[in-house]
N, C-alpha and C positions, 0 to 999 in steps of 0.2 A: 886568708886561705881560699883556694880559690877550689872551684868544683872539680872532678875529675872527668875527663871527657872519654877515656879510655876504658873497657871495660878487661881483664886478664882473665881469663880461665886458666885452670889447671889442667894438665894432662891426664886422659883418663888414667883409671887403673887399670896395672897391667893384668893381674891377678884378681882372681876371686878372693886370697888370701890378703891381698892390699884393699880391696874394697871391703872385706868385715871390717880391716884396721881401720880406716877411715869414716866406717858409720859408726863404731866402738867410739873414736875419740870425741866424735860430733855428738854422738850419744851417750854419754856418759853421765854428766850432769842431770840430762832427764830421767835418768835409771837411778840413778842416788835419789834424786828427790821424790820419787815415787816409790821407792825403796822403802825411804824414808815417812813419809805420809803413811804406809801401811805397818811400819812399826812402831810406830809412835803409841798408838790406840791399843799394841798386845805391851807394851812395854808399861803405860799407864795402868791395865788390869793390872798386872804384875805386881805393881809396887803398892798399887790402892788396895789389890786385895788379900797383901798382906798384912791389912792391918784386921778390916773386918768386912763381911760379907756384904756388910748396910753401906758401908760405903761404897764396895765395889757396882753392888747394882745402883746405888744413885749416882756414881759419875758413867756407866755405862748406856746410862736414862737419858743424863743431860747430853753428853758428846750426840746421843742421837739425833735428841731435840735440837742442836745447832749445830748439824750437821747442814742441813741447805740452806740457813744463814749464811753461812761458813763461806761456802761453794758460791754464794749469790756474791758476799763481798770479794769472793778473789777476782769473780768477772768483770767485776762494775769495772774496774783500774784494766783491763787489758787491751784498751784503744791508747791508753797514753804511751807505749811502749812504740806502736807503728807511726802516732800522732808524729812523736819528738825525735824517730829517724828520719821520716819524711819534711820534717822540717829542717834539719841536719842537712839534708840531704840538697833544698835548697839556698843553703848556706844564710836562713835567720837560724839566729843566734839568739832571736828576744821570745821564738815564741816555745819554744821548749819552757821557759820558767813560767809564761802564764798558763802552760800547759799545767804544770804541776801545783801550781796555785791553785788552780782551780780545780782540778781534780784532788786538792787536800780539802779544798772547801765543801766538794760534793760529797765524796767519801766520806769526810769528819761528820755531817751531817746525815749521810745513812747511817754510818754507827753507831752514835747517838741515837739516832730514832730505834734502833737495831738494842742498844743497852738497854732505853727503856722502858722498848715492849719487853726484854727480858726479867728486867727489872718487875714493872707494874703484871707483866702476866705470869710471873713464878707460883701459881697458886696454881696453876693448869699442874700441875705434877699430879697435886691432890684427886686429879678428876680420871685420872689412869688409872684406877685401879691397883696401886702400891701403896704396900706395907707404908704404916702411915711415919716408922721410923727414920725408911728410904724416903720418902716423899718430903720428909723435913729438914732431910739433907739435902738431896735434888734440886728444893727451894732453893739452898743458899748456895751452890754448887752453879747455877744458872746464872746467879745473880755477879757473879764473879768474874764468870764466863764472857757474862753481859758487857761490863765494864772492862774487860782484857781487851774486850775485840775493837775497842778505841786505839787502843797503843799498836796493836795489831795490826789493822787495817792501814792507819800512818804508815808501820814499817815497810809493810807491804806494796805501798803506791810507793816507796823509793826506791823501793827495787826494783820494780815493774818502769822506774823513770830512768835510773842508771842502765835498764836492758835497753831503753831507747838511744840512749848517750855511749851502749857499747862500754860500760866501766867497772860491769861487776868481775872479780876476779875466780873463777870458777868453770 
């Protein structure tokens, strides 16, 4: 496959009514996923706090508490996505996989260190000041949390590796 030397532009738009359509289509996906991100957390209250109020404030605790975990592991994977076009781009083929290699090996390794500070420090709940019912739940809540964000973080660096490769369907 050989580079492409050419570069095509599209025609502007003629309309203001065609340029909404065209930032609507280009935009769409980033509007569902943020969409999405913000319901997730009333949809979670929802169901948790239909069972009991101890539950609801201790996963309302922990979502907060790993909250810029959260946000630190989506950043760490967002050079592999411009890495492995730019490498696309000049037609290696080898280095997108050690790209991804290596960034499963870096990532798998924050998450880890990431589970078992959640892990080893779930006693910090106790030190907030809650009910010691929530506080007991929050502990185990965290620790869950801790452990998810392995499989997570994975999932997450493939998708951030397939936006480089251009193959999510979405």
């Amino acid at each position: 496959m050989e580079p492409s030397t050419s570069i095509e532009f599209s025609a502007p738009p003629k309309s203001f009514k065609e340029e909404v359509q065209l930032t609507m289509n280009l935009g769409w996906p980033i509007i569902l996923s943020n969409l999405t991100q913000i319901l997730l957390p009333i949809i979670d209250g929802i169901m948790v706090g239909s069972i009991h109020s101890n539950q609801l404030a201790a996963a309302s605790l922990v979502i907060n508490i790993a909250t810029i975990p959260v946000i630190l592991c989506m950043a760490l994977p967002m050079a592999l996505s411009p890495l492995v076009s730019s490498a696309l781009g000049k037609s290696d083929f080898r280095s997108p996989l050690k790209l991804l290699v290596n960034g499963m090996i870096v990532g798998g390794l924050f998450a880890l260190v990431l589970a078992l500070l959640f892990y080893f420090g779930s006693e910090v709940v106790y030190q907030l000041g809650q009910d010691e019912e929530v506080a007991l739940l929050a502990e185990e809540y965290l620790v869950i949390i801790g452990w998810r964000l392995i499989l997570w973080l994975y999932l997450w660096r493939s998708l951030i590796f397939l936006k480089g490769w251009e193959k999510q369907k979405w």
